[in-house]
N, C-alpha and C positions, 0 to 999 in steps of 0.2 A: 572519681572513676567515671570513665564515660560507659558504664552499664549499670543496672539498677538490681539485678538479679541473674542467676548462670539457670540453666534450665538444662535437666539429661533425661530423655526421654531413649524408648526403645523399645521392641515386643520383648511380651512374657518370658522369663527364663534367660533371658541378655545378661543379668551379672547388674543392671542397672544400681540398685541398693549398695551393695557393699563397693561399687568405684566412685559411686557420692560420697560416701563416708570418708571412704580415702582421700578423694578428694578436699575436703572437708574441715579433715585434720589440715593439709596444706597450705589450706585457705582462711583456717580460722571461721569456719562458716557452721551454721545451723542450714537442715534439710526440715524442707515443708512439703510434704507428700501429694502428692499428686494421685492418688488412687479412688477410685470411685467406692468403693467397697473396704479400704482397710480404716475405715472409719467407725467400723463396728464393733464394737466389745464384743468377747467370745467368741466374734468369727477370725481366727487366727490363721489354722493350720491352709485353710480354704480361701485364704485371701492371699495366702503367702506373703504375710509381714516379716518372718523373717527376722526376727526384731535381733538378733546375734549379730546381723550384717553391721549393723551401728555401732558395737565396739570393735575398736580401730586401738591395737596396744591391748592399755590396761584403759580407755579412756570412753565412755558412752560418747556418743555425737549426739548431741539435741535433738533429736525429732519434732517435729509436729503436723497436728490432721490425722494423726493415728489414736483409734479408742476413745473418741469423742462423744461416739451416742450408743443409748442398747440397741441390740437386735431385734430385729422387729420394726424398727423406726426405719421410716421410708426418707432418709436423706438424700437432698437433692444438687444439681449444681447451681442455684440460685443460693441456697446455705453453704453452699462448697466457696463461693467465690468473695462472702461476707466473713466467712473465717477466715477465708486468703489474707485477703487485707487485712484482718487484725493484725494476723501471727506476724503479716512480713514487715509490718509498721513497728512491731515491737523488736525484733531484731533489726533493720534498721536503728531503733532508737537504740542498742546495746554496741553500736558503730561495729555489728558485724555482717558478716556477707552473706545473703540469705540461696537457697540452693533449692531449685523445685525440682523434684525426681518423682518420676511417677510413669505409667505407659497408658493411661486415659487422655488419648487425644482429644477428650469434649470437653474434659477438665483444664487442661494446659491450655488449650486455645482461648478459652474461656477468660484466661488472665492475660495469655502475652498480647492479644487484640484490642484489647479495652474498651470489650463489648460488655456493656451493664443489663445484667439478667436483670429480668422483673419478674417478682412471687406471682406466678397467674393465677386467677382465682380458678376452682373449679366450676366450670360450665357442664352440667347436669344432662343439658337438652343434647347439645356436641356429643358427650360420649356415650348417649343412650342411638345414638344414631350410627356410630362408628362402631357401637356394638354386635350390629346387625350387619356389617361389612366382613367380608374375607380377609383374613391377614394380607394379600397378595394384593390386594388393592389397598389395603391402609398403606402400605409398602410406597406403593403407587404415587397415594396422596400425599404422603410427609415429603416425599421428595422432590412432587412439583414446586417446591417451597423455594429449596435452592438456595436457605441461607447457612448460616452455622449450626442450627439445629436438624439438619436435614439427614444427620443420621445416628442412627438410633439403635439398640439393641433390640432389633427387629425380629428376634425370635422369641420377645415375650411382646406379649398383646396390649397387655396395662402400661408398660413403657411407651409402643408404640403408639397406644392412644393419646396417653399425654404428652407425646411430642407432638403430634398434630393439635391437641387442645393450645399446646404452647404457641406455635405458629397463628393458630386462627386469631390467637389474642393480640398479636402482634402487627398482626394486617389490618385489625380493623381498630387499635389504638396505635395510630402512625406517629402520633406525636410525642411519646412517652422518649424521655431524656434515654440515652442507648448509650451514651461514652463515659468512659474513664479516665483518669491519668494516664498519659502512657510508659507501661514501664518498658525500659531497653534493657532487652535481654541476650545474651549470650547464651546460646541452644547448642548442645553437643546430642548426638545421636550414636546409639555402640550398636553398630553394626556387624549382622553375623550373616552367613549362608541359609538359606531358609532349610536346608539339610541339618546345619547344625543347632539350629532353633528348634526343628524336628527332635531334634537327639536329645534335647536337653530338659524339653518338654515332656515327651517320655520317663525318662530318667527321674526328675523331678515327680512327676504324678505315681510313680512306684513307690519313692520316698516316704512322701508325704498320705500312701495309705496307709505302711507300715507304722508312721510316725502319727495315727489315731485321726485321721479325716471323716472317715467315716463315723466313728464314737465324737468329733467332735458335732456332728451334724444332729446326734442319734442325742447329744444331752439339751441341743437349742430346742428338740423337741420335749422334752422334760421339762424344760423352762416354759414350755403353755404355746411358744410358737408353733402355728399351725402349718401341716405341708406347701399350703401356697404362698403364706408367707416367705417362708426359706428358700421356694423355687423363686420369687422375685428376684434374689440377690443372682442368679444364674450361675450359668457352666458347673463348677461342684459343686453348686448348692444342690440344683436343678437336680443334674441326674442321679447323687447320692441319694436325694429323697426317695427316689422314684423306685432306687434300688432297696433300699429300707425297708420300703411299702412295696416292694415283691413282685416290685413291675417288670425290675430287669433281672439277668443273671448277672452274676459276677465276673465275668467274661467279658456279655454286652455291655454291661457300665463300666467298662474298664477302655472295652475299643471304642465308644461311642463318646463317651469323656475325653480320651485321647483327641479325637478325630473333631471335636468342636473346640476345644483348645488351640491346634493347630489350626483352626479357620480361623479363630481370635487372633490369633497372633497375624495371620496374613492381613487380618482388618484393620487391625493395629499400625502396619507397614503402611497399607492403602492410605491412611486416615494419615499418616507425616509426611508423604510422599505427596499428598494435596496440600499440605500446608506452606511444601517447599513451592508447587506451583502457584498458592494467593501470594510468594513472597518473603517469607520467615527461611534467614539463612540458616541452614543445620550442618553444622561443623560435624558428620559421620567420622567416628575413629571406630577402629579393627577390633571386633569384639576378643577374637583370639590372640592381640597383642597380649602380653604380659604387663601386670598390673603398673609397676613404675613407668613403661615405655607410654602406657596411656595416659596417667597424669602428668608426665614429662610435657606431653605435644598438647593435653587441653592448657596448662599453666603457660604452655609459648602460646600460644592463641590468646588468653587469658589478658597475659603483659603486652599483645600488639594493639589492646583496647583502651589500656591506662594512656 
């Protein structure tokens, strides 16, 4: 084959999941996920794993990068990109087709560039310094940087500090080996109306309270995990806590959950919409095509590769 892996990226609530699987079956392929967050035991409902989307029939599709570490554990993309490689080396080695789906643009890029993270160590003096800065200027500072790491989940503090600790380590050890193999990838993207991403997004966060979001957040605190802990992981982590602990109404944490979701997702767009201008071609198919019409036109794209 002349590609090394298929890649389906796209915002929250796109149907992403369950058209890899389908896919999948067609392909004879294993899905290696691509999610910052569905990495956690116990955080299910809040991560929207989903995990029903994988059977396809009567048949599970392989997953993997899903329920690898507890909660609580601050899993990073330097460990994100060392599991990569395991998982897709070992599929490979099973002469099957391995499938990265996920909508963490820092994760995907992270592999299809074959740019080699380095474990940074922590610099103590750095973020007693950056301590003492405004978010609004950390903001500032991470993005004078202007490389792959230059964006960041900017609405928690502790991320954004170590994304500048990351950066500063990297400026001043220039010589640190930075490449990979390069894998060739075939990138499909399921494109929808940001109205009906809107819709779905909605839709879905009504679900998924009824279906124990809240009670799931309400037991990682019974497990000893503390409030800042859980607000790390963000967006429902964040503001369920916040609502638990009787910060918000149930109303407010309903609109205001809604309303950073929906900026997620528009970051999401931003964050592949850059990746099409460094270069990486993204085969966009119709999110509201019907499921066969979709794997019909990725599998001819597919066979114009072989």
């Amino acid at each position: 084959m002349n590609y090394d892996i298929i890649t389906i990226l796209g915002p929250t609530a796109s149907g992403k999941t369950s058209f890899a699987a389908n896919l999948a079956t067609n392909l004879n392929a294993e899905i290696i996920s691509g999610d910052s967050r569905q990495v956690y035991r116990g955080m299910d409902i809040g991560t929207g794993k989903d995990l029903k989307d994988y059977i396809v029939g009567q048949r599970m599709i392989p997953y993997h990068l899903i329920d690898i570490v507890d909660a609580g554990y601050e899993y990073n993309i330097f460990e994100y990109q060392k599991d990569f490689y395991k998982v897709f080396n070992e599929i490979k080695d099973r002469r099957k087709i391995p499938i990265l789906c996920g909508g963490s643009g820092m994760y995907i890029e992270s592999i299809l560039n074959g740019y080699k993270l380095i474990q940074v160590p922590e610099n103590k003096v750095l973020r007693d310094e950056l301590e003492k800065i405004k978010t609004e200027k950390l903001v500032k500072i991470l993005s004078s940087y202007g490389s792959l790491h230059n964006i960041s989940d900017t609405s928690d503090r502790k991320r954004l500090i170590r994304a500048i600790e990351i950066q500063q380590y990297h400026k001043t050890n220039k010589d640190i080996q930075t490449k990979l193999p390069a894998i060739k990838s075939i990138v499909f993207g399921i494109d929808l109306e940001r109205d009906e991403v809107r819709n779905r997004i909605t839709k879905r966060l009504k679900t998924r309270l009824q279906e124990g979001m809240i009670e799931e957040v309400k037991e990682l605190m019974k497990e000893g995990l503390s409030s800042e802990q859980i607000k790390f992981y963000g967006l429902e982590y964040k503001f369920l806590t916040s609502y638990i602990m009787d910060e918000f109404s149930y109303d407010e944490m309903f609109r205001q959950l809604n309303t950073a979701i929906h900026q997620f997702a528009k970051r999401q767009m931003t964050w592949f919409r850059r990746m099409e201008k460094k270069g990486f071609k993204i085969n966009w198919i119709d999110g509201k095509l019907n499921l066969e019409t979709k794997i019909n036109k990725c599998i001819e794209i597919i066979n114009s590769f072989e």
